[in-house]
VOGU-3710 file (C-alpha; in Angstrom, 3 decimals, decimal comma):
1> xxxxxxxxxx> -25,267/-20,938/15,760  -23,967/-21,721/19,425  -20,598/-21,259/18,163  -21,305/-17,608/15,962  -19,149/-14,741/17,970  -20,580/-12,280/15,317  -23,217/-11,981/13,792  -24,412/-8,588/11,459  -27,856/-8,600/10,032  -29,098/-6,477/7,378
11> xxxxxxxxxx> -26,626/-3,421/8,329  -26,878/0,429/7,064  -24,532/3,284/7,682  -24,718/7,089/6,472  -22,696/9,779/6,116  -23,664/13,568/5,662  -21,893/14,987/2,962  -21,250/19,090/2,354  -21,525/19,687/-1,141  -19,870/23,054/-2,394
21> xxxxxxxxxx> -22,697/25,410/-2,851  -25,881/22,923/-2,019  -27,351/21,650/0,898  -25,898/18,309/3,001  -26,750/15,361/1,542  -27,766/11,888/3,603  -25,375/9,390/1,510  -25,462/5,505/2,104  -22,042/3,777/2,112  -23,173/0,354/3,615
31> xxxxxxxxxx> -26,152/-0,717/2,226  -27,787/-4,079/3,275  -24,930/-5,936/4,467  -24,950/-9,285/6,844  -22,183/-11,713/7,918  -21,597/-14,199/10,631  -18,495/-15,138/12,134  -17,595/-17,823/14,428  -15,074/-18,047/16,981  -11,631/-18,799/15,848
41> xxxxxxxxxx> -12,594/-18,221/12,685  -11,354/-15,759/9,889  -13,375/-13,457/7,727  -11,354/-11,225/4,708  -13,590/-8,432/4,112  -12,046/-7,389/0,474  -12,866/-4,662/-2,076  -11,115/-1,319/-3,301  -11,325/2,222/-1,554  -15,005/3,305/-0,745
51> xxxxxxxxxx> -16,423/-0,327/-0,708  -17,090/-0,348/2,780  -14,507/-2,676/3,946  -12,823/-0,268/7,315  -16,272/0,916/8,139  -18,049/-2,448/8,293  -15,333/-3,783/10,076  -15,173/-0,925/12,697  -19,310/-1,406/13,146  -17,912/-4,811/15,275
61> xxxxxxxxxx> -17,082/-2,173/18,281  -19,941/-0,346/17,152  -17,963/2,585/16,236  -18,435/5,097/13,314  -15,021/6,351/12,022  -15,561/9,983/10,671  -19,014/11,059/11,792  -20,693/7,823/9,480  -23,576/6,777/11,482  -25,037/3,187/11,833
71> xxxxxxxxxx> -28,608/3,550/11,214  -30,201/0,265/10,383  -29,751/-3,832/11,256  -28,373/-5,718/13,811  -25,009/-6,148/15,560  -24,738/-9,221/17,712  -21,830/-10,059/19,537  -21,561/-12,490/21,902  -25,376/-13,274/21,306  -26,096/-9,476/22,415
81> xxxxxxxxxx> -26,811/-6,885/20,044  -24,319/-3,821/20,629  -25,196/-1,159/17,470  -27,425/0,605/19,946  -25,476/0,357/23,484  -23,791/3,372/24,247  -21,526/5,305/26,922  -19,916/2,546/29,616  -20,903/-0,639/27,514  -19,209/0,437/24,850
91> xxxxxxxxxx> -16,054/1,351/26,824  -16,107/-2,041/28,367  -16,556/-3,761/24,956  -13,621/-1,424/23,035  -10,342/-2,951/23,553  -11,199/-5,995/25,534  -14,001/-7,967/23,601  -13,261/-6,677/20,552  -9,471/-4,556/19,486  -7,789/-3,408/16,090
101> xxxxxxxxxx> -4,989/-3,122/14,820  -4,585/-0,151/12,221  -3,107/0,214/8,988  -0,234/2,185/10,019  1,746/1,175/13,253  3,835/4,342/13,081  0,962/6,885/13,194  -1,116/4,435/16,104  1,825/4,137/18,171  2,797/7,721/20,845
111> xxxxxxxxxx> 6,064/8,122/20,095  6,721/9,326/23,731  5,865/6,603/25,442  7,743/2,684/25,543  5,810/0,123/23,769  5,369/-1,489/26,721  3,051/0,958/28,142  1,188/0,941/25,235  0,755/-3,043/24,862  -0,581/-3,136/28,404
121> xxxxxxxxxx> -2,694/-0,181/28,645  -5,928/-1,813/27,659  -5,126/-5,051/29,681  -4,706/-2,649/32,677  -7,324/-0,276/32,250  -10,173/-3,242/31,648  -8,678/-5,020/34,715  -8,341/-8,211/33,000  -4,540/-8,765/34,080  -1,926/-7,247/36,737
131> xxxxxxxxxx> 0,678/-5,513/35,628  2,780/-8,081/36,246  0,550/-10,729/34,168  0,051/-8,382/31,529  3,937/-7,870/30,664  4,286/-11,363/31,177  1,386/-12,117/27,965  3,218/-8,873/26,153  6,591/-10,700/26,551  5,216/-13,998/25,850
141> xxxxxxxxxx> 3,424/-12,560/22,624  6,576/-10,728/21,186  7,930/-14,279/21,012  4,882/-15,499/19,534  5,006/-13,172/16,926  8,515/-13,284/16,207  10,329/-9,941/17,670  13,543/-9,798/19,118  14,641/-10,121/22,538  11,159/-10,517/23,494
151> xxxxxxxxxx> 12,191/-9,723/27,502  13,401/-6,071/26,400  11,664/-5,374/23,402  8,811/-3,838/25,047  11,928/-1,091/26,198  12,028/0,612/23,231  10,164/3,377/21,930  8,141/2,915/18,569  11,078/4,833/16,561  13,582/2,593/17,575
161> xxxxxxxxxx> 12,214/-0,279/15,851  11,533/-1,543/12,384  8,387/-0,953/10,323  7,391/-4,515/10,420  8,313/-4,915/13,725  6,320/-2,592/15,019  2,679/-3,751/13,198  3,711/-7,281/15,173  3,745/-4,687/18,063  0,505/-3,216/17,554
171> xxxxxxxxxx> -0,629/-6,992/17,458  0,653/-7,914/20,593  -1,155/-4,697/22,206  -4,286/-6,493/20,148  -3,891/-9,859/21,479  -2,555/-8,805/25,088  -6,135/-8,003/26,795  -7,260/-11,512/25,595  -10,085/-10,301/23,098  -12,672/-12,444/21,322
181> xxxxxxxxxx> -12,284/-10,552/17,980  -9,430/-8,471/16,257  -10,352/-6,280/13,200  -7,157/-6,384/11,296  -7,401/-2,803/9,100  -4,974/-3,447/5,812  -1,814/-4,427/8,416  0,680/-5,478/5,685  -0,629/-3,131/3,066  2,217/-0,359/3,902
191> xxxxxxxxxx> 5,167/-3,353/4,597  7,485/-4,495/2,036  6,689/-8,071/0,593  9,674/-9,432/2,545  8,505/-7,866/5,482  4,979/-8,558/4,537  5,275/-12,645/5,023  6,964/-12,082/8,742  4,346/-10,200/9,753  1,062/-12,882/7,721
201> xxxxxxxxxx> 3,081/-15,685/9,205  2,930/-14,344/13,126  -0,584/-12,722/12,621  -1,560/-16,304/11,190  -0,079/-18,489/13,959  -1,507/-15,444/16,800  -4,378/-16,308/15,800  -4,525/-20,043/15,622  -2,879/-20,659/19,123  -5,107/-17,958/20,765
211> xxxxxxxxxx> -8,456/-19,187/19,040  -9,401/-15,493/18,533  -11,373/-14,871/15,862  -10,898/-12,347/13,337  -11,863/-9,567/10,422  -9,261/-9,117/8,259  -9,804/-5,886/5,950  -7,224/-5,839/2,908  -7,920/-4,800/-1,164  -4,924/-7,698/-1,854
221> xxxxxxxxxx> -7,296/-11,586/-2,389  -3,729/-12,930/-2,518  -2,887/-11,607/0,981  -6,417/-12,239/2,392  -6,506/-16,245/0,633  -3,738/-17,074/3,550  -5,698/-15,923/6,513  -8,876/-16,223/5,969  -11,412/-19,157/6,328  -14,189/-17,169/4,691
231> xxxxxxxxxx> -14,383/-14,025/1,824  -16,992/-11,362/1,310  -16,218/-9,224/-1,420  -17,446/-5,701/-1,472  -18,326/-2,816/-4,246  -19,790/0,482/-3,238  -21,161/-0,524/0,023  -22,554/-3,727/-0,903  -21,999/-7,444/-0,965  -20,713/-8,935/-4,392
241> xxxxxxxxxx> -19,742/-12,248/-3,157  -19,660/-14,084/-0,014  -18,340/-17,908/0,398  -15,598/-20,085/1,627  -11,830/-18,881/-0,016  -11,437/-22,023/-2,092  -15,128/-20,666/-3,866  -13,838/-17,358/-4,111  -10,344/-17,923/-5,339  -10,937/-20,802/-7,837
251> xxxxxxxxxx> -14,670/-20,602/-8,635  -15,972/-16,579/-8,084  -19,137/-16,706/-9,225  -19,222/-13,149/-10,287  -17,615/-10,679/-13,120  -16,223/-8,428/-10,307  -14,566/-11,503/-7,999  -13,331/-12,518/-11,610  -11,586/-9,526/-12,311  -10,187/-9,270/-8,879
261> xxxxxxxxxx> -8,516/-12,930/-9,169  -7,440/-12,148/-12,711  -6,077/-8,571/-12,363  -2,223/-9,983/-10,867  -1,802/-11,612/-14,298  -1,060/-8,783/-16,453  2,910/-9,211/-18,448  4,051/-6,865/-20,372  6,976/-8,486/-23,049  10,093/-6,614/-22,872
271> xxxxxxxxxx> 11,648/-4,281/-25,376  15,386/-5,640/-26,818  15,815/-2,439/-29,534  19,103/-0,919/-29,163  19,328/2,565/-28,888  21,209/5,320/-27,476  20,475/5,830/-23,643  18,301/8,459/-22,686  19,774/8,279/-19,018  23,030/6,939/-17,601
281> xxxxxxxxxx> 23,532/6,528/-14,196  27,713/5,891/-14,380  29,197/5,220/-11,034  27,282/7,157/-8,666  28,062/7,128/-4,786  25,891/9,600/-2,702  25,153/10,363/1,002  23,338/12,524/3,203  24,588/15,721/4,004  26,302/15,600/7,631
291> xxxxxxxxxx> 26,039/11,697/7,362  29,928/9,283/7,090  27,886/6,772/5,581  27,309/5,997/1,576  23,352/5,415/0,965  24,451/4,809/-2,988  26,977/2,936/-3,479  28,648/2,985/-7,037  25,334/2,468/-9,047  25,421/1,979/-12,408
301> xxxxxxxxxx> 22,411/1,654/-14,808  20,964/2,919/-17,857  17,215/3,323/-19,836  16,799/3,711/-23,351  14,238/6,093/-25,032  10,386/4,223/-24,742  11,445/1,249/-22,509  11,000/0,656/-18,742  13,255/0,362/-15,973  11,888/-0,467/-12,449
311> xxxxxxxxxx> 13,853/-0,376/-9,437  13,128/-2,927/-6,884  14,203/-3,362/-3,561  12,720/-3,385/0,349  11,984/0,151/2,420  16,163/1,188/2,647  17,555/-0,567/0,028  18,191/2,935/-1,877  15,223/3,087/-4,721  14,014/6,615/-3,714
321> xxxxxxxxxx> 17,410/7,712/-3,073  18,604/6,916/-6,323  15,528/8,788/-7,238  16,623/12,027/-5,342  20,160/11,556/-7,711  18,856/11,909/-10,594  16,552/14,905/-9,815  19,273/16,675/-8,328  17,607/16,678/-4,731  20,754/15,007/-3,719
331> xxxxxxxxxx> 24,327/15,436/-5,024  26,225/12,441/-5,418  30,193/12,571/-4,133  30,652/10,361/-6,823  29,645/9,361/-10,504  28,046/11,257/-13,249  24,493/11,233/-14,576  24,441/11,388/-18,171  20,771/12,612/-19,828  19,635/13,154/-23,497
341> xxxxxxxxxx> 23,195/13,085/-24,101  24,586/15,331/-21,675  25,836/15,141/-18,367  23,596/16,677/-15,419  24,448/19,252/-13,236  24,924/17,459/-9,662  22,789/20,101/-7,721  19,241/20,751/-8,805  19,604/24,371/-8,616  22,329/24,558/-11,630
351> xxxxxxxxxx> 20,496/22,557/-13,999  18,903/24,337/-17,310  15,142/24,761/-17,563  15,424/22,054/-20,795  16,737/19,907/-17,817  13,434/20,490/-15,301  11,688/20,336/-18,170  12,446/16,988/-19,684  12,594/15,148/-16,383  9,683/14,945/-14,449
361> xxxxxxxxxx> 8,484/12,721/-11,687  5,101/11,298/-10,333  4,776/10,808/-6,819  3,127/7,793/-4,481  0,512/9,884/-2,809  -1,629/11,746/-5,229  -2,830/13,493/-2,330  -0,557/15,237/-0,620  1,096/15,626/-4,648  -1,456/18,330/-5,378
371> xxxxxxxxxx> -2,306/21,776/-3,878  -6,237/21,136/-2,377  -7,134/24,210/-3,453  -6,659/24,260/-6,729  -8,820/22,878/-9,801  -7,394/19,860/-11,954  -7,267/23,241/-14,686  -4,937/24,935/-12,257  -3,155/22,170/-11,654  -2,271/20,687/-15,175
381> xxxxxxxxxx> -1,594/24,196/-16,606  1,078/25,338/-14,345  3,671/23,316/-16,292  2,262/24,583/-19,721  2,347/28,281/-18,633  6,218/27,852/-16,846  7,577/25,972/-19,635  5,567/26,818/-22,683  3,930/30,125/-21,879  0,828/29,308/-22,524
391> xxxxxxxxxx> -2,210/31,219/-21,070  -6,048/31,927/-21,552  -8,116/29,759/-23,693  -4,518/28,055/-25,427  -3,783/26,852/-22,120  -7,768/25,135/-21,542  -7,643/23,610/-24,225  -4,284/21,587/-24,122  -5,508/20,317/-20,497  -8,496/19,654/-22,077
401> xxxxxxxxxx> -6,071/17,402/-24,494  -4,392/16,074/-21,295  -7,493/14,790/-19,548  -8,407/13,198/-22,791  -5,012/11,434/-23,045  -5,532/9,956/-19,485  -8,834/9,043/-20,632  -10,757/11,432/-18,026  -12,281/13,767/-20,820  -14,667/16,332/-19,931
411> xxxxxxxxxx> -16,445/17,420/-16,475  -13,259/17,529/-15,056  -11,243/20,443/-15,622  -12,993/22,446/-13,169  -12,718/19,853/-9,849  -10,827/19,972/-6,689  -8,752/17,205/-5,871  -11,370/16,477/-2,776  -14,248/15,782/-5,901  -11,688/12,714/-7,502
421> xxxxxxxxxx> -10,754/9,021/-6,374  -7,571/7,561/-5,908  -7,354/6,604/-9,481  -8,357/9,719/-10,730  -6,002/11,826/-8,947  -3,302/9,644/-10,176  -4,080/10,170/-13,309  -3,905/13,850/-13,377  -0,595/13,557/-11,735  0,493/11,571/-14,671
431> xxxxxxxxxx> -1,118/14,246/-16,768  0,956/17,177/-14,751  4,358/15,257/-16,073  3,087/14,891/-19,423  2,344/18,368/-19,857  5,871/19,428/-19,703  7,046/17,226/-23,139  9,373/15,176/-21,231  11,919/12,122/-21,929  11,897/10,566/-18,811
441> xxxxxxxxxx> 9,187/10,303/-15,675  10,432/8,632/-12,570  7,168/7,434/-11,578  7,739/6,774/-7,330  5,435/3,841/-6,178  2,723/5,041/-8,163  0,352/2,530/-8,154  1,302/1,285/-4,134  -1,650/3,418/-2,737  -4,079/2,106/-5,117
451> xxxxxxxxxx> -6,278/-1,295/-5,229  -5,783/-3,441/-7,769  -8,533/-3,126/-10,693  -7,561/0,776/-9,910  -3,564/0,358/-10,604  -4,105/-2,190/-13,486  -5,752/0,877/-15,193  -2,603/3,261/-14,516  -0,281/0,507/-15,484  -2,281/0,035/-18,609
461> xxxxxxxxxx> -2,725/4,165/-19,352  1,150/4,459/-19,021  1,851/1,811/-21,188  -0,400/3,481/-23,559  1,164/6,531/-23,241  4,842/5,738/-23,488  3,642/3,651/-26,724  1,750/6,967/-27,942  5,168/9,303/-27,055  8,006/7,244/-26,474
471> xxxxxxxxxx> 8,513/8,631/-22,853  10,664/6,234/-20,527  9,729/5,689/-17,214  11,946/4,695/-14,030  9,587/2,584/-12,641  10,469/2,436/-8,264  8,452/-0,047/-6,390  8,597/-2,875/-4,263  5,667/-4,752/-5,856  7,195/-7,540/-8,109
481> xxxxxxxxxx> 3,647/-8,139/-10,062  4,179/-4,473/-11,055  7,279/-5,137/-12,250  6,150/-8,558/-14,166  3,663/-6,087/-15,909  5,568/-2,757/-16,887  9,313/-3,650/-17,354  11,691/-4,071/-19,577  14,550/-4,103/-17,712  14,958/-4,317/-13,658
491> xxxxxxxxxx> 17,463/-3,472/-10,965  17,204/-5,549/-7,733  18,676/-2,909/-4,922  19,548/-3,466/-1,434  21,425/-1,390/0,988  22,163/0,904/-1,279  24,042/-1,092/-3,566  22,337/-2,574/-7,349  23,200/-6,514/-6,605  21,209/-7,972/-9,875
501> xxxxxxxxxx> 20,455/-5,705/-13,219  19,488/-6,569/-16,571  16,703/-7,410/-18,849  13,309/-8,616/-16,977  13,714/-12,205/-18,621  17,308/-12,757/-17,396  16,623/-10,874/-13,903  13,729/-12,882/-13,634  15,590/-16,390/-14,686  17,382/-18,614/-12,196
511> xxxxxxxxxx> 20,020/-18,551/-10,785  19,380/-16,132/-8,415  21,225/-14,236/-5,808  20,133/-14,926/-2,435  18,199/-11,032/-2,130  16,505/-11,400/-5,619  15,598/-14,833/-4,422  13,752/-13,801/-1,448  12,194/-11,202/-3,159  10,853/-13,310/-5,689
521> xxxxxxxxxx> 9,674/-16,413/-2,992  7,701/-13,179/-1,144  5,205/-12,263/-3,413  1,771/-13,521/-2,515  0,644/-16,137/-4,981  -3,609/-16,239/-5,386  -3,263/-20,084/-3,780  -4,568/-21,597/-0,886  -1,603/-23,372/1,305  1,187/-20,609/-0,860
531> xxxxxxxxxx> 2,452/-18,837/3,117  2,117/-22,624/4,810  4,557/-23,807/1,886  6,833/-20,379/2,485  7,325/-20,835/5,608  8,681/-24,405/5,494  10,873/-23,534/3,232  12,441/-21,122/5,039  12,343/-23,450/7,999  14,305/-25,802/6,026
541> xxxxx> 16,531/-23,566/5,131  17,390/-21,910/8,237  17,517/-25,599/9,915  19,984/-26,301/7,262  22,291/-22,888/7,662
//
């Protein structure tokens, strides 16, 4: 064990939890778990939302995120056991031994201060580095990992740069203090997929010419298979499965690692009836108000009654904005939209109440989608008292219906948002937009927030659901397995322009445009070797441009 860098033995954490009306309750959310990681080695800790996966991986600093407290096991690091230091040794240990890089860049980052302050801080604080060597390793590392103009990157200030671009950022200011172990917290989960192989690629190659070692936390297996040496796979604070990736990808041992490497697989076959269009979008050009520039640009596309039409594209390409079109949120200049056979008012504020009504839209974050303090009751029956006028016991028992038809049924009329998981409060958004009758839901990344045994159940419930009513569904996301599962037809967007639409099979089909192309060669395949082979590709390619 000369060579373990970590090493977690038998390790509990708590939380106190404030039920409404009762007395706090002592909850366990890790239960039991050990690992060991060696140096230069990668470990994928991977499971969905409340396995344990952030707070395990934050007990390597010894730190409890959100007043959780490690109470029982071991923490070596180093060959010294850390859960029970406290004041300076943990300062020295945080951000020099041991650093982490965060889910999202944008909210880690201080938007008032150049990165390059930020990437050096720890170095300079710890004393491990001058100032001078320290923005030499930052500059040194934004080549590393891929950024441009690596001597004047570190210049700008967080909002001047790209998404993607500024999670390799936040790995530089991770790698910069020269630290044994990284804890990589779900770093590509908010990226597009094009994005999403930049950033694997440089975290990847980081970490193999620095010989740091690493936790990488994720709820994607095909992400985690191309970084990771090892797997432990986790379920409501416990360990499921723990082995080497090739054991874990091709021969889980267990129903839940099963599901996991099955759940990507999912195809839905595409409709081909012909009937009249329940939305046109004919020609449409839009911008932003006080904006010269065109973030539509002459968009044309159309969705029949019952069938499926997802809109794909990277973070810019227009999706969302299309979205904001058709709701009336934002006027086009140009173009008509044509729905249930007549042509929408431009401007949200002219159109009918049949018009609110019969268009409705389900949003990517269930939680900030619903008012906290109100009951799933409240919540569902707004829709049925503005549109239908229903009230009293009429109104109950048609959300009662509702939750039924998401398949929550009873005990849950009466919760907050607060009392329901992800998946849950997705599903009573779905049930908000079903409760007003409608023809169409643009459903808005609704399944990007989620993990994936959680969003193969919405995908499945909507299905269900436009089979039961014959609902279409815009379907906007940037997840091509999504797509694979729910469509029937697909536009491929980017900058603002539709540059491939048509039935999934054909879209899907070779030859492809150069966009729809990358798009496609981006999406993480559950294989060992799948970013190595990428990236040569793209080697080759650029070699040969």
């Amino acid at each position: 064990m000369a060579d373990t860098l970590l090493e977690i033995r038998d390790l509990k954490i708590e939380a106190t939890v404030y039920p409404p009306g009762e007395k706090p309750q002592d909850i366990v959310i890790v239960d039991g778990v050990s690992l060991a990681l060696e140096k230069g080695k990668v470990l994928g800790l991977i499971g969905e939302s409340g396995a344990g996966k952030s707070t395990i991986g934050l007990s390597a600093m010894s730190y409890g995120r959100g007043g959780v407290r490690l109470t029982g096991g071991d923490i070596l690091l180093n060959g010294r056991e850390i859960r029970r230091a406290r004041g300076s040794a943990l300062r020295a240990l945080r951000g020099h031994e041991v650093t982490y890089v965060a889910q999202s860049a944008a909210a880690a980052f201080n938007p008032a201060k150049r990165l390059m302050e930020q990437v050096i801080e720890t170095s300079l604080w710890h004393g491990v580095a001058s100032r001078a060597e320290a923005e030499a390793r930052a500059v040194a590392l934004f080549a590393k990992l891929g950024l441009p103009d690596p001597e004047t990157f570190g210049q700008r200030y967080p909002h001047q740069v790209s998404g993607g671009q500024l999670q390799r950022a936040m790995t530089a200011m991770a790698l910069c203090p020269e630290p044994d172990l990284v804890i990589f917290d779900e770093p590509t989960t908010a990226l597009d997929v094009t994005t999403q192989i930049d950033v694997l690629a440089a975290i990847k190659e980081a970490i193999r010419d620095t010989g740091v070692a690493a936790l990488y936390i994720t709820h994607d297996l095909a992400v985690v298979a191309q970084v990771s040496d090892d797997i432990m796979v986790l379920r409501n604070g416990k360990t499921v499965e723990y082995g080497p990736v090739d054991q874990i990808i091709n021969h889980p041992q267990e129903d839940y690692t099963r599901a996991l490497v099955s759940v990507r697989s999912m195809e839905h076959p595409e409709k081909t009836d012909e009937a009249e269009s329940v939305l046109t979008v004919d020609h449409v050009t839009a911008r932003y108000r006080g904006t010269h520039f065109d973030v539509l640009k002459d968009v044309t596309v159309s969705l029949q009654p019952g069938h499926t039409l997802a809109v794909v594209g990277e973070s810019g390409s227009g999706k969302s904005t299309l979205a904001r079109a058709i709701t009336g949120l934002l006027p086009p200049t140009k173009g008509a939209i044509h729905f249930a056979g007549r042509t929408l008012s431009p401007a949200l504020a002219q159109r009918t109440k049949d018009d609110l009504r019969e268009l409705q839209m389900i949003y990517q974050m269930a939680d900030v989608a619903m008012n906290p303090r109100q009951t799933v009751g409240t919540i569902i029956g707004r829709p049925l008292e503005f549109y239908f006028g229903l009230r009293g016991e009429a109104k109950r028992k048609r959300v009662q219906e509702l939750l039924d038809q998401i398949e929550m049924g009873e005990g849950y009329i009466d919760r907050y948002p607060a009392e329901l998981s992800g998946g849950q409060k997705q599903r009573v958004c779905i049930a908000r937009a079903l409760a007003a009758k409608p023809k169409l839901i643009i459903c808005d990344e609704v399944t990007s927030a989620l993990d994936p045994l959680v969003a193969d159940g919405i995908l499945k419930l909507l299905l269900n659901l436009q089979e039961q009513q014959n609902v279409a569904y815009l379907f906007i996301t940037h997840d091509l397995a999504t797509v694979r599962a729910i469509a029937d037809s697909i536009a491929v967007m980017y900058q603002g322009e539709v540059v491939r639409y048509g039935p999934k099979a054909s879209v899907l089909s070779p030859p492809f445009d150069d966009y729809t192309d990358l798009l496609l060669s981006s999406v993480p395949e559950m294989r060992i070797g799948w970013l190595e082979e990428v990236i040569a590709h793209r080697k080759m390619e650029s070699a040969g441009h």
